[in-house]
C-alpha positions in Angstrom: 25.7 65.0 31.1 25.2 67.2 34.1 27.2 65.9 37.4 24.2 63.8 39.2 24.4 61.6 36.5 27.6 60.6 36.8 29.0 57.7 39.1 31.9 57.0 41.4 33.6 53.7 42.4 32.6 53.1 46.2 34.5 49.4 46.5 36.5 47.1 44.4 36.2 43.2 44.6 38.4 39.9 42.7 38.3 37.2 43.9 40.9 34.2 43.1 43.4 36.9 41.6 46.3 34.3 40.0 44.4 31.5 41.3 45.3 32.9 44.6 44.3 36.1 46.2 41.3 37.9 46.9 41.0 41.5 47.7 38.0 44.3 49.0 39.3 46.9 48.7 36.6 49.7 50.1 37.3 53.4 48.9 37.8 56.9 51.0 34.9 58.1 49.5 35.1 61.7 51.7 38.8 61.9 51.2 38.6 61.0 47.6 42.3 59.5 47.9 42.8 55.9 48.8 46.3 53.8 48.9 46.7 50.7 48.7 49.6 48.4 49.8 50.8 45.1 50.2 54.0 42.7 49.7 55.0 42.6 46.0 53.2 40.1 43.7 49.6 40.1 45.8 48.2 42.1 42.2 48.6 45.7 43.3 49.4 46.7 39.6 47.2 44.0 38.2 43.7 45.5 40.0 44.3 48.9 38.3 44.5 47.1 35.5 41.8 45.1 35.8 39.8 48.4 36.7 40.6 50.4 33.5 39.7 47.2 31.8 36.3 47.0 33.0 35.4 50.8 32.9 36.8 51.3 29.5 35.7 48.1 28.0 39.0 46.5 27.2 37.8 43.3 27.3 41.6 41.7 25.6 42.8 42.4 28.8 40.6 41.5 30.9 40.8 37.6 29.2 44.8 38.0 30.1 44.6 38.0 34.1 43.7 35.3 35.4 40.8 35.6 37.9 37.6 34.6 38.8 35.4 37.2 39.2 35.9 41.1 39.4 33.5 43.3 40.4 33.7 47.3 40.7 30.8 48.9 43.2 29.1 52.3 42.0 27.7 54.7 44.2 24.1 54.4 43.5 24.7 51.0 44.5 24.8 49.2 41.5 27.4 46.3 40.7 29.8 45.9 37.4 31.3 42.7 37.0 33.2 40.2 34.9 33.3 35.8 35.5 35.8 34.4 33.5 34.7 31.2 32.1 37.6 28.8 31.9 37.6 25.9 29.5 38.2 22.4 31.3 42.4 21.0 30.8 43.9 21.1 27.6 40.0 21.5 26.1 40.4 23.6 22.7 38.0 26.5 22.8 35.7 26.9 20.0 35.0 29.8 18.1 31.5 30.3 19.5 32.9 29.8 23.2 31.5 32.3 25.6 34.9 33.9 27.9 33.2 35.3 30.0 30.2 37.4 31.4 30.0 41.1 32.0 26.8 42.3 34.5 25.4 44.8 36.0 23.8 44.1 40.1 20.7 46.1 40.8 19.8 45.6 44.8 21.7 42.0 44.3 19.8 41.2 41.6 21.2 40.6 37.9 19.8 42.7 35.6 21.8 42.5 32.3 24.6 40.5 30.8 26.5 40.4 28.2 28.7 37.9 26.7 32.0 37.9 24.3 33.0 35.3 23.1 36.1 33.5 21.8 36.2 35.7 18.3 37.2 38.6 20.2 40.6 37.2 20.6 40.9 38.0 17.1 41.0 41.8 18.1 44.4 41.6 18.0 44.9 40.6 14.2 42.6 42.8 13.6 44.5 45.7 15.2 47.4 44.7 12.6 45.1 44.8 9.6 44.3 48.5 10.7 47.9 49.2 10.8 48.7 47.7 7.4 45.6 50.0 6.1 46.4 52.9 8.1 50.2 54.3 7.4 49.5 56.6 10.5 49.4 53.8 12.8 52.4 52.1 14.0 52.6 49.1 16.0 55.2 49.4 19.4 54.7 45.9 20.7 52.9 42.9 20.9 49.5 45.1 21.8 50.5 48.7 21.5 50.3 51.0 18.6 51.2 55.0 18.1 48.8 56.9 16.2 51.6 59.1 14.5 49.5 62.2 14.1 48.1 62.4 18.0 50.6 60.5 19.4 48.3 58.7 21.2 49.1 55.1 22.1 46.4 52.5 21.9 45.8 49.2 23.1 44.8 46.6 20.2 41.1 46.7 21.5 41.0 50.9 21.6 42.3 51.3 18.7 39.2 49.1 17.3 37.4 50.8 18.9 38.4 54.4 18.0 39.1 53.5 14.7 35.5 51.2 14.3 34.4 54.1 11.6 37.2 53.4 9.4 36.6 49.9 9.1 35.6 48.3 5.7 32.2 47.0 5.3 32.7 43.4 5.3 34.7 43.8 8.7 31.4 45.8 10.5 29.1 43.2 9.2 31.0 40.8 11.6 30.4 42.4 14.5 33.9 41.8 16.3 33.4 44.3 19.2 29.5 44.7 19.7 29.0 45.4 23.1 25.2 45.9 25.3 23.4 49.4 25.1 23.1 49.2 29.0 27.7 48.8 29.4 27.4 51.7 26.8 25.6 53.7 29.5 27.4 52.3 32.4 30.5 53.3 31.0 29.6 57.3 30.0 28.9 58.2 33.7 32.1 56.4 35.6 35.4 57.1 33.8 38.6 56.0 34.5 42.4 57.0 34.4 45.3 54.7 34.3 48.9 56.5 35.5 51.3 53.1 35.3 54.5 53.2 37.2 56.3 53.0 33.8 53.9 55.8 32.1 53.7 58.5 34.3 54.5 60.8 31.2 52.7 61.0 28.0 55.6 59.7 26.2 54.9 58.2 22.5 57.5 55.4 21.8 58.2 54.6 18.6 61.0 51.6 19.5 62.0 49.6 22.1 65.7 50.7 21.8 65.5 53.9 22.4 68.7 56.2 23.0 69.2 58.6 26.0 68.5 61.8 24.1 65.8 60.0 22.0 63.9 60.1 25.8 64.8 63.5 26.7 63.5 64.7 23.3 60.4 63.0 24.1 60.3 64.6 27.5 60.7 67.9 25.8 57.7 67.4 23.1 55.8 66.7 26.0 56.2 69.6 28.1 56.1 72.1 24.9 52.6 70.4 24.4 51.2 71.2 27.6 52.6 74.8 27.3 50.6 74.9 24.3 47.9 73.6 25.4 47.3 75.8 28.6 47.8 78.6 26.4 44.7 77.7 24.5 42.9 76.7 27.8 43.8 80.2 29.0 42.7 82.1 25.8 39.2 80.4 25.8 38.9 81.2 29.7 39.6 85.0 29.0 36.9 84.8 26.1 34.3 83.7 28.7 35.8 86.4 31.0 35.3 89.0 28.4 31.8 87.5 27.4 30.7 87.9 31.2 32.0 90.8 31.3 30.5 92.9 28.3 26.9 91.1 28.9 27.1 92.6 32.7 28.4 96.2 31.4 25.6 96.6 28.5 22.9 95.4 30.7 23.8 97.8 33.9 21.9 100.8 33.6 19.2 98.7 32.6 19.2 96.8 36.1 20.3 100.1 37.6 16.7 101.7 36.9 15.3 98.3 37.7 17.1 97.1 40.9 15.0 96.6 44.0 18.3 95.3 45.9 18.5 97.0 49.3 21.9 99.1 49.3 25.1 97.7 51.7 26.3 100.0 54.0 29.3 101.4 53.6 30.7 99.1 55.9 30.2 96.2 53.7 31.1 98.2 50.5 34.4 98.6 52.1 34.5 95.0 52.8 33.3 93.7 49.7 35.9 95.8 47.4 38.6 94.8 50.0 37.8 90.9 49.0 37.9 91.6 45.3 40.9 94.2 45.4 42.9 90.5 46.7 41.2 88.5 43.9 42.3 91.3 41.4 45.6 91.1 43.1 45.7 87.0 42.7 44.7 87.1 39.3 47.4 89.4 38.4 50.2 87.5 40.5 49.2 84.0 38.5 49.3 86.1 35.3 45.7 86.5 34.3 44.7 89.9 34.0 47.0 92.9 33.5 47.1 95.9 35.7 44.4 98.5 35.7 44.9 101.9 36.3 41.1 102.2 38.0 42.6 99.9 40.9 43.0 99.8 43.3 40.3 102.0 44.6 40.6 104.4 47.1 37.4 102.9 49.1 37.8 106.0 51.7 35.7 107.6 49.4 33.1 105.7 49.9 32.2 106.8 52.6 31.2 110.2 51.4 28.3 108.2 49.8 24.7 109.6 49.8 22.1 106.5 49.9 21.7 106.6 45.8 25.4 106.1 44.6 25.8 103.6 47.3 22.9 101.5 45.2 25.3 102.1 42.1 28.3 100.8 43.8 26.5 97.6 45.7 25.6 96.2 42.1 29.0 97.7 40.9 30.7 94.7 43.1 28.0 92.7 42.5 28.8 92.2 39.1 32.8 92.7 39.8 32.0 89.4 41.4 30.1 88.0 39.0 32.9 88.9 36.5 36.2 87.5 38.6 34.0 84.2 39.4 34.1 83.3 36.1 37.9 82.8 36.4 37.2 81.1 39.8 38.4 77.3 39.0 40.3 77.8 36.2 42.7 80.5 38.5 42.7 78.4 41.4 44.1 75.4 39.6 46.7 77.7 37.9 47.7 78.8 41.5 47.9 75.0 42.6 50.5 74.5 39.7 52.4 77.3 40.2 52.8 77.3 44.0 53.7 73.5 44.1 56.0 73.5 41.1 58.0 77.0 42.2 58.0 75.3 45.6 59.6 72.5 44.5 62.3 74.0 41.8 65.5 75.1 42.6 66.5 78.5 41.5 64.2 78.6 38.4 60.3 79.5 38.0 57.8 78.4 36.2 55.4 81.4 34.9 52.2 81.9 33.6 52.4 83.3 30.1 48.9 84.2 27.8 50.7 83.9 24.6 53.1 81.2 25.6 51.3 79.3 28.4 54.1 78.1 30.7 57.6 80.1 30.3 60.7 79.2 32.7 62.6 82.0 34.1 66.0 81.6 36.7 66.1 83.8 39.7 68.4 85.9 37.6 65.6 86.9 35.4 66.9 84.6 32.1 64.1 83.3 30.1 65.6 79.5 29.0 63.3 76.5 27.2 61.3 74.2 29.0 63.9 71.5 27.7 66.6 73.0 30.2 64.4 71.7 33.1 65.9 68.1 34.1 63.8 65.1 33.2 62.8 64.6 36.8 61.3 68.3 36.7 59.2 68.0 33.5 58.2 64.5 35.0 56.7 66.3 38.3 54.9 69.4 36.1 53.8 67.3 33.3 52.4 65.1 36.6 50.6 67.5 38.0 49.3 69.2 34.9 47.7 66.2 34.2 45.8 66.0 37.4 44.8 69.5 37.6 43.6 70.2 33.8 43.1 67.1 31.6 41.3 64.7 34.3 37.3 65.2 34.3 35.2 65.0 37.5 34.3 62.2 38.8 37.2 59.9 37.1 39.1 57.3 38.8 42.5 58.1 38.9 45.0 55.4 39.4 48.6 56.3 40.2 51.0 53.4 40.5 54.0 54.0 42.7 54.5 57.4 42.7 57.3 57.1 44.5 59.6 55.6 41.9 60.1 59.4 40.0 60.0 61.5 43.1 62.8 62.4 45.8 62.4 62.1 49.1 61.6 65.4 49.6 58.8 65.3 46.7 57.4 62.0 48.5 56.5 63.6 51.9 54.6 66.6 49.6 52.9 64.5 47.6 49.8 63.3 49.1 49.4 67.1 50.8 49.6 68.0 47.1 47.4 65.3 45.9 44.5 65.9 48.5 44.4 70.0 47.5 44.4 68.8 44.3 41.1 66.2 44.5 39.6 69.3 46.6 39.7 71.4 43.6 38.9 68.8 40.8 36.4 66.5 42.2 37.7 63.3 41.5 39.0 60.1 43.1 42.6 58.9 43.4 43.7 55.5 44.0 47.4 54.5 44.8 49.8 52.2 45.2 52.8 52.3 47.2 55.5 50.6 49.2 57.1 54.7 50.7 56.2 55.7 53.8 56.9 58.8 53.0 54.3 59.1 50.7 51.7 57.9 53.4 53.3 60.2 55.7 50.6 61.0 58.5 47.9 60.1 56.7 47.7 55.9 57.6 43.7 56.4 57.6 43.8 56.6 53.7 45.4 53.0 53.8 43.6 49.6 52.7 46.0 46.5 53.3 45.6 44.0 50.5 44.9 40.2 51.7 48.2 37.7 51.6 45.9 35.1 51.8 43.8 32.6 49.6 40.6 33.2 51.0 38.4 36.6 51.2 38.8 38.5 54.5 37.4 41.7 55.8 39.8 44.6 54.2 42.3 45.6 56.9 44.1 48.9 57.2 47.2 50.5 58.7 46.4 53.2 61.7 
């Protein structure tokens, strides 16, 4: 699915949130980073819930909020949304009782629906029954469960729904999650990201009595994973490099004989091989490419150029270019991460390794384990890894609280951090927070959830 085709979320809407509140909550759409605030208890935590719910089809917990209705705006104008039905006092419900209705809004107009009904609460005894069948699956609480070989946590409704091909016959002839071709497509071109105040690590719990070290251990795993896995991201990028590269080099004197480009002077020669002498230079620094002994070039001799070799050397950068831009994203995240972590650290460095992916060295030059960094300091890098390499475009991000893991210090970086970041990646971020250091400058980002019972125009902070 190219781009275009994907959607972003432009505003967010619930109304009678506890009975109570109802917030609009318009998103920075040009910034791509919008914060929310507000008093505790006016559903700050609850609305990123209720939007992960609705753009990843949990509908479990969407039936455990009270509210009602929510509604999440696209940007092709189109409307997702989600009444609760409530039965009348102390009415039983029925196992054929509709709970509520999901819908899409076309220029105001309804254009689908689609209703579950009471038998989905069952999801949840279902989710056990997977566990019993499944010894890979283990259940963490009430609606949690670790999948042992991913460590992946699920909630009862995803893990029916990621597990729906394992299910026995007589269980798929029931039909306990359908849900409507046209939510199917919604769905694929808006995706969303939950980062809970509680969660902002990938951490797989496997009891609710965890010991000290049990946590640092799980910390550890964490960060030796992501080492792992930028190693593979940086292997496959090289590959493409290489690709790019050997296409380019066995088609030159082909394009050579056959170019009709006008040759640069030597002016711009000089220019141009200045420009990719620094990328070469960048791309070494970050750990990408190795040293050549061809560079750097002496570009005085160019100018000894007769009008022939200077048509050899203009596609000569040409495909230079071509090569190095096929590093382009991947190098500037890798610079984002490096820069802000090394920034941040204190007497240590985080490095860029191709067989090793992430290796920490002391300003002494010892090499030590990612474990010796303190928990606060795998927090922030497995943080920002997250954002910069395992988010796709377009996502919704939600961060809640950032503020409760960072010091002072990392508060008043992070939303500098967070907007290079959203430059680079092309998503959107929405947060919640009570610091104002976190806000810092930046008050125009800010959408003031309503205190009040009855829907008013969204106010912000300047």
């Amino acid at each position: 699915m190219s781009n275009k085709d994907l959607l972003r979320v432009s505003k967010i809407l619930v109304v009678k949130l506890f009975g109570t509140y109802t917030h609009e909550v318009p998103l920075r759409i040009e910034d791509r980073v919008t914060i929310i605030h507000g008093p505790n208890g006016v559903g700050k935590t609850v609305l990123f819930r209720l939007v992960a719910a609705l753009l990843s089809g949990n509908v479990l917990e969407l039936l455990k909020i009270p509210f009602e209705t929510f509604e999440v705006t696209l940007s092709d104008g189109s409307i997702l949304g989600f009444t609760r039905n409530e039965s009348s006092p102390g009415q039983k419900k029925k196992s054929d009782d509709v709970l509520g209705t999901c819908y899409l809004k076309v220029d105001g107009k309804e254009v689908h629906q689609f209703q579950p009904r009471a038998s989905q609460v069952d999801i949840r005894r279902l989710a056990f029954r997977i566990e019993n069948e499944m010894p890979w699956i283990s259940r963490i609480d009430e609606d949690r469960f670790l999948d042992r070989r991913t460590e992946e946590v699920f909630t009862g409704a995803e893990l029916l729904m990621n597990y729906s091909g394992r299910f026995p016959e007589r269980w798929k002839k029931k039909g306990f999650f359908p849900e409507a071709e046209w939510l199917l497509d919604i769905r694929s071109r808006v995706n969303v990201h939950l980062v809970e105040a509680q969660r902002l690590l990938r951490i797989s719990p496997v009891s609710a009595e965890w010991e000290p070290q049990r946590r640092r251990d799980i910390y550890s795993a964490t960060v030796k994973a992501y080492a792992k896995d930028l190693q593979g991201r940086i292997s496959e990028t090289l590959t493409l490099y290489a690709k790019q590269s050997q296409s380019l080099d066995q088609s030159f004197p082909q394009r050579l004989l056959m170019s009709a480009d006008k040759a640069l002077s030597v002016d711009a020669l000089k220019t141009r091989m200045g420009e990719l002498e620094a990328d070469r230079n960048q791309l070494k620094r970050i750990g990408l490419i190795d040293e050549d002994a061809a560079y750097p070039f002496d570009v005085r001799a160019l100018e000894k150029l007769d009008d022939t070799r200077r048509t050899v050397m203009t596609l000569y950068v040409d495909d230079t270019a071509k090569k190095l831009g096929v590093l382009d994203d991947f190098a500037q995240r890798i610079k984002i991460l490096v820069e802000n972590i090394n920034g941040k650290f204190t007497h240590k460095k985080i490095l860029i390794d191709r067989d090793k992916g992430l290796v920490l060295r002391t300003d002494d030059g010892q090499i030590l384990e990612l474990e010796a960094l303190s928990s606060g300091e795998q927090h922030e890098l497995v943080l920002l890894y997250d954002l910069l390499f395992r988010i796709k475009p377009n996502t919704l991000v939600l961060i809640d609280e950032p503020e409760l893991s960072l010091h002072v210090t990392w508060q008043k970086s992070f939303l500098p951090d967070l907007l290079k970041i959203v430059e680079t990646t092309g998503y959107d971020v929405m947060l919640a927070t009570h610091s104002p250091f976190i806000v810092g400058d930046r008050s125009d980002l800010m959408v003031a959830l309503s205190v009040g019972s009855d829907a008013q125009e969204p106010t912000r902070q300047v």
